[in-house]
N, C-alpha and C positions, 0 to 999 in steps of 0.2 A: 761866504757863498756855499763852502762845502759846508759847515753845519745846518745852513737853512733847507741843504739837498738830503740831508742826512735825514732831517725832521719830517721834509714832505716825505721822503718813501717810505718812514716807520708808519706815516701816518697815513698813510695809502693801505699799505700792508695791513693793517690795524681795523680800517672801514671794510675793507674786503674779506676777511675772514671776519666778522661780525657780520657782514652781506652772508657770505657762503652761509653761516650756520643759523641764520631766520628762512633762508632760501629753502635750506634742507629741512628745517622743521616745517616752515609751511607746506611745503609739498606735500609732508607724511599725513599731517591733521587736515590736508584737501582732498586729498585721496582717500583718506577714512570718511570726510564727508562726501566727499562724492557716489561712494558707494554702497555710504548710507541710504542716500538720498535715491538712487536709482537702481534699486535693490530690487525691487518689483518690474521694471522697465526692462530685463534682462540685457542689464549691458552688459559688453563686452571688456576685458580689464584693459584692452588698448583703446575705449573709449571712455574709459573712467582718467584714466591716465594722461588722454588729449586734454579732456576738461578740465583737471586740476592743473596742467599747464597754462591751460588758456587762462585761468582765474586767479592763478599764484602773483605773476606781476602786479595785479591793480592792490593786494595787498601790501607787497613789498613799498609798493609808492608810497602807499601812507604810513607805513612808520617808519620811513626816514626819518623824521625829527628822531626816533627811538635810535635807530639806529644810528646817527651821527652824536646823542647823548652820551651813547655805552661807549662811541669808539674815542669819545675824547677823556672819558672817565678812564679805560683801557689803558689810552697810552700816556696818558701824563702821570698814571701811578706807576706803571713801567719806570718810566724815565727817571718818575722820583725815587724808586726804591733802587736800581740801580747805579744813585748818586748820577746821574749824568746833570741830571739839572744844577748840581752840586758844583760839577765840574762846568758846566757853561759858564755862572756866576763866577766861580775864582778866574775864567778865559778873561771876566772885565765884561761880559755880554749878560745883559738883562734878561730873566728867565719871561718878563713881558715880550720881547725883540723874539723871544723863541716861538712865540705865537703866531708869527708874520707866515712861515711857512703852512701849517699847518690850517691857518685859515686862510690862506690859499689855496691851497687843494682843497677847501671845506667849497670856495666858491664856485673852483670848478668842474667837481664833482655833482653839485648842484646846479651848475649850468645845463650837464650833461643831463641829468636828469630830466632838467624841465625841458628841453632842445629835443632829447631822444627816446628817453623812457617813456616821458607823460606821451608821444604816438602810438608806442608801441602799447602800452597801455589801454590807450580809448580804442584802437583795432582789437587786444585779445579780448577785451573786455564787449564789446560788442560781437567779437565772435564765439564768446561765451555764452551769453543770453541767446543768440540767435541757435545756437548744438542745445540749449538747455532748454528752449522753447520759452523763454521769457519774454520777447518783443513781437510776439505774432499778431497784438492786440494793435499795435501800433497804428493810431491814427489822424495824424499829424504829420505834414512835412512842409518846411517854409524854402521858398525859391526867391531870385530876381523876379519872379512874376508877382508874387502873392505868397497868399497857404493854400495847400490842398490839404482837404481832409477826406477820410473815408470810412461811410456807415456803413451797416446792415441791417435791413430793415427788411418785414416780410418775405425773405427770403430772396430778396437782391439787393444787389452792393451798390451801390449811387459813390463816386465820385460827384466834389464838392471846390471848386475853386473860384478863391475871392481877390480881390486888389489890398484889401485895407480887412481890418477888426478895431475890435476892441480888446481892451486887455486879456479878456479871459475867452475870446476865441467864440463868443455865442450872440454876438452882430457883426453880420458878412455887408460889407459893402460892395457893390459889382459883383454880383455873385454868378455862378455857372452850377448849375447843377446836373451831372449826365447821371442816370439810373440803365443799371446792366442788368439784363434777362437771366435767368437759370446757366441757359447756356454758354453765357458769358459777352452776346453781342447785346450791341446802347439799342435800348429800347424808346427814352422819353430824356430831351435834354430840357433845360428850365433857365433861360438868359434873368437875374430876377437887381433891381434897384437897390434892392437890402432885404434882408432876412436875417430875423432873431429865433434862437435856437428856446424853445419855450419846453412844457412839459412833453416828452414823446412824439414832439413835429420841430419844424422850422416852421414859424411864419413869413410867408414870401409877399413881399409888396414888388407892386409893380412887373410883373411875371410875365414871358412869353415864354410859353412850351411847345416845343414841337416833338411831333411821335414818327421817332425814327422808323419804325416800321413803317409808313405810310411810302406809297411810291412817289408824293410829292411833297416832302415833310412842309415845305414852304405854306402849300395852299393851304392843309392841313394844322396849322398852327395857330391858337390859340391866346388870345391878350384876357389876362387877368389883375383886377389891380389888387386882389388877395388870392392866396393860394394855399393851402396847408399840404405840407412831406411830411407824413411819419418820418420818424427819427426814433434811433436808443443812444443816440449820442448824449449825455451829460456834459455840463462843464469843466467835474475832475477829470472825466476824461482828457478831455482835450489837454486841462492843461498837465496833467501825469505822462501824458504821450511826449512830450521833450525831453523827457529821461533827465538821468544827471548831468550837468556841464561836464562832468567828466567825460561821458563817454564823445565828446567833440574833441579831436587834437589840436593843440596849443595854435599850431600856424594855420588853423582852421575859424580859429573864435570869433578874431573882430570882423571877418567878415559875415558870420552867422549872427555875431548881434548886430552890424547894422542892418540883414534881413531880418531881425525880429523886428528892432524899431521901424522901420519900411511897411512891415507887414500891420503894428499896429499893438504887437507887444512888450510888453516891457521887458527890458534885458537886463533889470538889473542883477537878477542870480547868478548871470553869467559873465556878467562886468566882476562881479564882486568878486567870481573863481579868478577869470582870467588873471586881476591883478594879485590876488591870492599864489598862482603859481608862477608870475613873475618875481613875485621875495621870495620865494623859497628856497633859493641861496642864500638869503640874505638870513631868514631862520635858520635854517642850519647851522649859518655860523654862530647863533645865539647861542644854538647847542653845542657847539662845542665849546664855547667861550665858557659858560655855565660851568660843562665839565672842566675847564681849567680853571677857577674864581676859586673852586672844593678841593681840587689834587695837586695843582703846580705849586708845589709846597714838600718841603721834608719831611715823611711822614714817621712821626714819633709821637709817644705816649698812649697810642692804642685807640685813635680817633678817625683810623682810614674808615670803618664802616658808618659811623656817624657823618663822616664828611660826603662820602656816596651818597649814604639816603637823603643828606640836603639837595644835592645837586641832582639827584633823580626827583624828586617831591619839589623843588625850583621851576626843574623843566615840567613837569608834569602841568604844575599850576600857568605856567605861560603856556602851553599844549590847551588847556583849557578854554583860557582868555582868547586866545589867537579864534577857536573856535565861536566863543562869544563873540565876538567883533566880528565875527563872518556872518552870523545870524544879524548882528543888527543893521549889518551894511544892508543882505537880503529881504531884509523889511524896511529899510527906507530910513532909518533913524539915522544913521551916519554915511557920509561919504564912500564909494565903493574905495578908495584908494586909501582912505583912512581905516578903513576897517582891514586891509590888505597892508599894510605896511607901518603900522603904531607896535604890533604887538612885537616884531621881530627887532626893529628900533631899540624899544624899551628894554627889550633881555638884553642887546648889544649893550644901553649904556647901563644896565643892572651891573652888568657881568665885569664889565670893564671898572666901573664905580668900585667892587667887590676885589679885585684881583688889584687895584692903585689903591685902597685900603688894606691890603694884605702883603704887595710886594714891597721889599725892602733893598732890592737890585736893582 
């Protein structure tokens, strides 16, 4: 028990300063981009500074795999060059059994992660874009009711909400259409049966309008069984407005994808994250397995850098894979769950196949 205690805190100590020093460097090359970037904008350096905070996390997220690869290349050549693994095997304890701790702490470091980080993450990161002026365009947002959307056209804003779509957001079923004056008060609302979003209009079947201005919008109201709304809405728009599944937090998702499927879109991009950042323990530990399969081993004959760049050029390629299997879940060729949890599997029994052909303890 005390050797397994020994191993978790090297190995903690070991991810954490690999954390601190990507942390430190990200910061210095966000703050030189940031201030590349808003050089003309006359920021201020305590605003350069907010926004490389706010955008430094969502990088750190992603190269965890990196980072739990270096920390486990790190400490098991530690251990080995220091004989300690040397000394576990003459204890009668398999230098495998030494693994138990270490990916422990791989899992719950990764727990953490996806529980606490991936929030903290889709908050900076959305209040990054929001200080940077990225999401102003936004126009898209799905509820319990429907989606709303929102144009600009002619110079008034029309709010847009429907019951149901189609997948790409450009046939409203039950649709509402209100258009807002210059000044900002509803001028002409539009109750319509369906409408498809064609070149520069909506097509509205089955339409009643009434014109809020009127002192009796009722009597004043309008039945049409076609109607045409300009529109500059496109369909990439619409659907580039949902941003990345990142920016949605973890204990936020399956309820936003059964409002997409509600609303009428497909949620598989966000099926295929969410169960994507539920392995992500489960990768980790690949990576660090990886780095133990190349270093828990005596290192002699002048082979530790040949055995590094295996086990960094190993993970690399399942860093790859993991990534292909993410695209083909997001287009429909394989299973969201299968594309989320085959790649981290596979490294686990790579890793372990690699290290029960190499250990001899």
């Amino acid at each position: 028990m005390i050797l397994h205690l020994y191993f978790a805190r090297r190995f903690l100590m070991t991810f954490l300063a690999v954390f601190g020093g990507f942390f430190a460097m990200l910061v210095l090359l966000d703050l030189i981009e940031q201030a590349r970037r808003f050089s003309d904008d006359a920021a201020t350096f305590r605003q350069i500074v907010t926004l490389a905070l706010l955008n430094v996390p969502q990088g750190l997220y992603r190269i965890l795999p990196l980072i739990a690869i270096l920390t486990g290349i790190a400490l098991f050549l530690a251990l080995a060059r220091s004989s300690e693994l040397v000394v576990t095997r003459a204890a009668g304890r398999s230098a495998i059994l030494a693994l138990a701790a270490p990916v422990t702490m791989t899992v719950l470091v990764g727990g953490l992660a996806v529980a606490a980080l991936n929030p903290i993450v889709a908050a900076t990161s959305r209040a990054y874009e929001a200080r940077a002026g990225g999401i102003d365009g936004s126009v898209l947002a799905v509820s319990d009711e429907g989606l709303w959307l929102r144009q600009s056209a002619e110079g008034r804003q029309t709010v847009i909400g429907a019951a149901r779509t189609n997948l790409d957001g450009t046939e409203l079923t039950e649709g509402t259409f209100v258009t807002f004056g210059t000044d900002g008060r509803p001028e002409t609302r539009i109750d319509a049966e369906r409408a498809t979003l064609v070149a520069g209009a909506w097509q509205i079947e089955g339409a009643k309008l009434w014109p809020l201005t009127a002192q009796n919008p009722e009597a004043a109201a309008e039945l049409h069984d076609s109607y045409t709304l300009p529109s500059t809405l496109t369909p990439d728009q619409i659907r580039d407005s949902f941003g990345a599944p990142s920016s949605i937090q973890i204990w936020e998702l399956p309820g936003f994808i059964q409002k997409l499927r509600a609303a009428g879109f497909s949620a598989r991009r966000h099926e295929v994250y969410f169960q994507t950042e539920l392995a992500l323990p489960l990768f980790l530990v690949s990576m660090v397995l990886i780095g133990a399969a190349f270093t828990l081993r005596p290192q002699r004959g002048g082979r530790t850098g040949i055995m590094v760049l295996g086990a960094v050029l190993l993970s690399f390629g399942l860093y790859f894979i993991r990534n292909f299997a993410q695209i083909l879940g997001e287009a429909g060729q394989i299973p969201p769950a299968l594309a989320a949890w085959a790649p981290p599997l596979a490294g686990i029994a790579l890793a372990l196949g690699i290290l029960f052909n190499t250990e001899d303890g």
